[in-house]
N, C-alpha and C positions, 0 to 999 in steps of 0.2 A: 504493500500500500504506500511504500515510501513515505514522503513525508507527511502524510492525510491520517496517521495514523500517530500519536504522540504516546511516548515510552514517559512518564511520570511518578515518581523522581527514575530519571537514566540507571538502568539494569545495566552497567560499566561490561561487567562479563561477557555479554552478548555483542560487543563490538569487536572490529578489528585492530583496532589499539590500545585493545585489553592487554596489561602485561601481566607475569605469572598465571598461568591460564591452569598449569600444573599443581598450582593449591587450588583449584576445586573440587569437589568432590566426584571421582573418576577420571583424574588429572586433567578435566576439561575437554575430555572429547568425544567428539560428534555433534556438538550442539554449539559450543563457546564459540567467542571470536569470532565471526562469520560475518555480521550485520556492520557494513560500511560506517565509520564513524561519522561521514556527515550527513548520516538520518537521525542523530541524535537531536533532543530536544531540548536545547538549552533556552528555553525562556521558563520563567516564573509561572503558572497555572496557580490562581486563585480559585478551588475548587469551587466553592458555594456560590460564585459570580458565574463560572459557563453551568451547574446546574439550574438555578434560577432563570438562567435565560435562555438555556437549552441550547448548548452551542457546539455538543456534540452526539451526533450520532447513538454512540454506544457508549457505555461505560463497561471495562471488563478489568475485573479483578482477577489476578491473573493467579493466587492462589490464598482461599479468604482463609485458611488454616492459619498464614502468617500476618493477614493483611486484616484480620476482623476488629481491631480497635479502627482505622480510619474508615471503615466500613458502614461500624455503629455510632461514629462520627455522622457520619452522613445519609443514615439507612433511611431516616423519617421526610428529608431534604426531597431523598431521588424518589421513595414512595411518594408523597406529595407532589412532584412533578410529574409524575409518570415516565421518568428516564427508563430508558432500555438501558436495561444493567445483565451483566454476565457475570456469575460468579464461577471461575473456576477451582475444582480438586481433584489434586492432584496425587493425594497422600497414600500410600502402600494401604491404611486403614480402611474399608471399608463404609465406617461408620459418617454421614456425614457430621457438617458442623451445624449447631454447638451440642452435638449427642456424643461425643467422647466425655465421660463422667467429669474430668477434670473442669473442663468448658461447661456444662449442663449446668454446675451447679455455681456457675457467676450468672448466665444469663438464660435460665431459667423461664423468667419473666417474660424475653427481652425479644426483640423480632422474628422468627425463623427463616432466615435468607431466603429458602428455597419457597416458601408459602406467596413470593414475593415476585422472586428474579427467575430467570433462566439460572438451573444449577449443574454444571457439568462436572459428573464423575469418574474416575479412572476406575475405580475400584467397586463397580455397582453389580451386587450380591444378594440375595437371601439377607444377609448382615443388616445391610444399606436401608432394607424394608423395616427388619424388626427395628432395628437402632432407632426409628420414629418411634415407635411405639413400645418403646422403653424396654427393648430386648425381649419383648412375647414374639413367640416363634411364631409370627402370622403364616408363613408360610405353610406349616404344620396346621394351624387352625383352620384356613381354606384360602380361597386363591384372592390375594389384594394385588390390585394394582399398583405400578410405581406410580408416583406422583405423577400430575403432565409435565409439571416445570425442571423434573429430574433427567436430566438427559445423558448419555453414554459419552464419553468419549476417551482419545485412547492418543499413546505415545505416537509422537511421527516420526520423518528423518528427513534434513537436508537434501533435496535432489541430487547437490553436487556431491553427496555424501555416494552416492549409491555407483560401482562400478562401470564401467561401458565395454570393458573385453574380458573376455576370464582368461585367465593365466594358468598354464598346466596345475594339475592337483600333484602334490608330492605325499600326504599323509590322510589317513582318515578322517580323523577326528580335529578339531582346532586344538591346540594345546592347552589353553585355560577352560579345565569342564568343572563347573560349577557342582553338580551331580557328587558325591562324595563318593557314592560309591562306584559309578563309575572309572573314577577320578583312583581310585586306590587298587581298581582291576587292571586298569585300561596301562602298559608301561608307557611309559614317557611322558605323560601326562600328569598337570598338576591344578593342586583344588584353589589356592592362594594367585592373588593378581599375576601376572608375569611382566606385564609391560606398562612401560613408565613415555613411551613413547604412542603416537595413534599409528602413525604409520609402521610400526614394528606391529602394531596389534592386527592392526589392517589388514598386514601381509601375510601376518599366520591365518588368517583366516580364509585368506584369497588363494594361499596354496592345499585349504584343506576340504576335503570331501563334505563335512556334515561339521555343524557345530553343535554342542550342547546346552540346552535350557530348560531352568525349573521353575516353576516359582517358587519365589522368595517370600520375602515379605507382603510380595503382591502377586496375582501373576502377569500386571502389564510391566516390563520392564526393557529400557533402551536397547539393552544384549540380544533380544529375537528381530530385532530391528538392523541392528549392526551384523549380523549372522549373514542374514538373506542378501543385504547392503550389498558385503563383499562376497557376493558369489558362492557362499556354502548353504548348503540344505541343516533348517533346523531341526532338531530332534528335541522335540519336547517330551520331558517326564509327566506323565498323567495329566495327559490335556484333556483327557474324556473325561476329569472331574472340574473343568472352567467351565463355569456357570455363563451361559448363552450369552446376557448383555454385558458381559464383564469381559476387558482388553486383554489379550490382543482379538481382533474381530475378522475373521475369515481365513482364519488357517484351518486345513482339512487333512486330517490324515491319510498320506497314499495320496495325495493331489497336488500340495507344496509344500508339505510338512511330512516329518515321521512321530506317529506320539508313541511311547514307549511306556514299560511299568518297571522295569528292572533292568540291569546291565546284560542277563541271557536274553532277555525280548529285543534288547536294542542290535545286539548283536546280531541273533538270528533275519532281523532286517535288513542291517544293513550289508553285511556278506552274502546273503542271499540276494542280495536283488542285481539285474541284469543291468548291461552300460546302456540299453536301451531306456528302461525304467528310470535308472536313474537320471538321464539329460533329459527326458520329459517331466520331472518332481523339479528338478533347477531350471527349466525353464520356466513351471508353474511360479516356484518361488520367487525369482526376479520380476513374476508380472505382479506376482502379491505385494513386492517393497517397492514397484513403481508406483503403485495406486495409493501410498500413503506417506506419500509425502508433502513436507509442514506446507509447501504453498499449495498443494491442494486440498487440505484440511481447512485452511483459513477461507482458503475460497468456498470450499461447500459451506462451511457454517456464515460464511457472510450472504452468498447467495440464498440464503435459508431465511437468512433476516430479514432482508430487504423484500422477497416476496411475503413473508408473514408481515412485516408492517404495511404490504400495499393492497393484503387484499384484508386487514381490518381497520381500513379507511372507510 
C-alpha cells in the first residue's frame, strides 16, 4: 500500500535499515528488514483528532495481546465513531483476549474487542469457543457457532522469500527437525537451532528432500512456511488432529504435504514413495507457498473490506 498505509509508532524491525536484525527472536529471518525505509512514517498522529474526524480508512491493531492498554484508551472513541477497527492475534494461545485469566480478571467489566471489531485469530480452536464462555466445553454440550466478528487467519511469507529454481537434493530430511524423536533416530540430524545465518538455513533446506514440523506451542508456525518456501516437502506430525479453522489452512496429506504419527510412519512414507510421486507432492507444495503470501493476504483481506463497507451502504 506504500505510503496510504501509516506504520504508528515505526515497527524499526520491519525496515531495511534495521541494524542487529540477529537479536530478534529467530535471528530475524524471513520476515525483518524487508520494508524500504522511506515508507516509514515519521510524522506525529494525534490519535483522537483522525478518529473524531474519520481520517482513516481502517484502524488495525496489529497485535491487541500487546497493544490493549492504547486500545482501551480509545475502544469507546472508535465505538462511538463507528471506525473500522481490526484487531489482530497472533498468540500461540488459543484463548482470545481478555479471556486468558490473568487479563479477565483486570477487565472483566471492561469492552470485549471482539463483540465490537473484526477479530482475527491464529490460533482459533475448540479452546477459542469455550475460553468465551468461561472454559465450559461448548463444544461437548452441542454445536455453537464462532462469533461472526471472529475470523481465521494465518502466518504468510514474503514473495521474495519463496525460491524460483530448485537446486539438486543432497539429503533427506533438513537438518534442524524439530520432532525429538525423530531428531534422536534420524543420524545426522539435530533437535536445537543450527543456524545463526538465513541463508545457511535456507540452503539446508533447498538441498533437502522433506522438512520436519510439529506443533509447538501453536500449530501455525513460520517453519511450514519457510519449509515449502525453499523447495522441500513438509512433513507434519499429526496434522489429522489440526482443528479445520485453525492455521496452517490447506495443506492435505498425499497432495502437498506428508502428515505422519511416529518416526516408523514417517519413514515408511517417505522411502516408499516413487521420484514420480514425489515431484508431483513438490510441485503441489510450491503452489500451496505461492498462494500465501503477505501481499496477497493483505490484498484479500482488504478486498474483503472495501466490498463489505460498499455493499452496507
Amino acid at each position: 500500500m506504500g505510503k496510504d498505509a501509516l506504520d504508528f509508532p515505526v515497527k524499526n524491525i520491519l525496515y531495511d535499515d534495521c541494524k542487529d536484525l540477529e537479536k530478534i527472536r529467530g535471528n530475524g529471518f524471513t520476515l525483518y528488514g524487508l520494508l524500504p525505509a522511506s515508507l516509514k512514517n515519521n510524522s506525529v498522529i494525534n490519535l483522537e483528532n483522525t478518529i473524531q474526524k474519520n481520517e482513516f480508512d481502517l484502524f488495525v491493531f496489529t497485535s491487541i495481546y500487546r497493544q490493549y492498554e492504547i486500545f482501551y484508551h480509545y475502544a469507546e472513541m472508535l465505538i462511538k465513531s463507528k471506525a473500522n477497527v481490526w484487531l489482530m492475534d497472533g498468540e500461540d494461545s488459543p484463548v482470545i483476549f481478555p479471556y486468558l485469566s490473568k487479563h479477565l480478571k483486570k477487565f472483566y467489566n471492561a469492552i470485549k474487542p471482539h463483540k465490537y471489531f473484526i477479530y482475527f485469530k491464529r490460533e482459533l480452536t475448540n479452546e477459542t469457543i469455550n475460553s468465551i464462555y468461561f472454559r465450559m466445553p461448548m463444544h461437548k454440550i452441542g454445536k455453537v457457532a464462532i462469533p461472526k466478528n471472529i475470523k481465521p487467519v494465518s502466518f504468510s511469507i514474503p514473495e521474495e522469500k519463496i525460491i524460483e529454481s530448485l537446486p539438486g537434493k543432497h539429503q533427506l530430511f533438513a537438518s534442524h527437525i524439530v520432532d525429538e524423536e525423530v531428531a534422536e533416530k534420524y543420524s545426522g540430524s539435530k533437535h536445537q537451532r543450527l543456524f545463526d545465518k538465513e541463508d545457511e538455513y535456507y540452503k539446508d533446506l533447498q538441498q533437502s528432500r522433506f522438512g520436519i514440523t510439529t506443533k509447538r506451542a501453536g500449530w501455525d508456525c513460520l517453519r511450514h512456511y519457510e519449509i515449502a518456501a525453499n523447495g522441500a516437502v513438509i512433513c507434519f506430525k499429526n496434522l489429522y488432529e489440526k482443528p479445520a479453522n485453525c492455521a496452517p489452512h490447506g495443506l492435505e496429506d498425499g497432495k502437498n504435504c506428508i502428515a505422519y504419527t511416529d518416526y516408523d510412519n514417517l519413514m515408511d512414507k517417505v522411502c516408499n514413495m516413487s521420484e514420480e510421486a514425489y515431484n508431483e507432492l513438490l510441485k503441489n507444495s510450491l503452489d500451496w507457498i505461492k498462494n500465501r503470501t503477505s501481499s496477497q493476504k493483505v490484498s484479500f483481506l482488504l478486498k474483503n473490506f472495501y466490498e463489505a463497507n460498499r455493499s452496507s451502504r
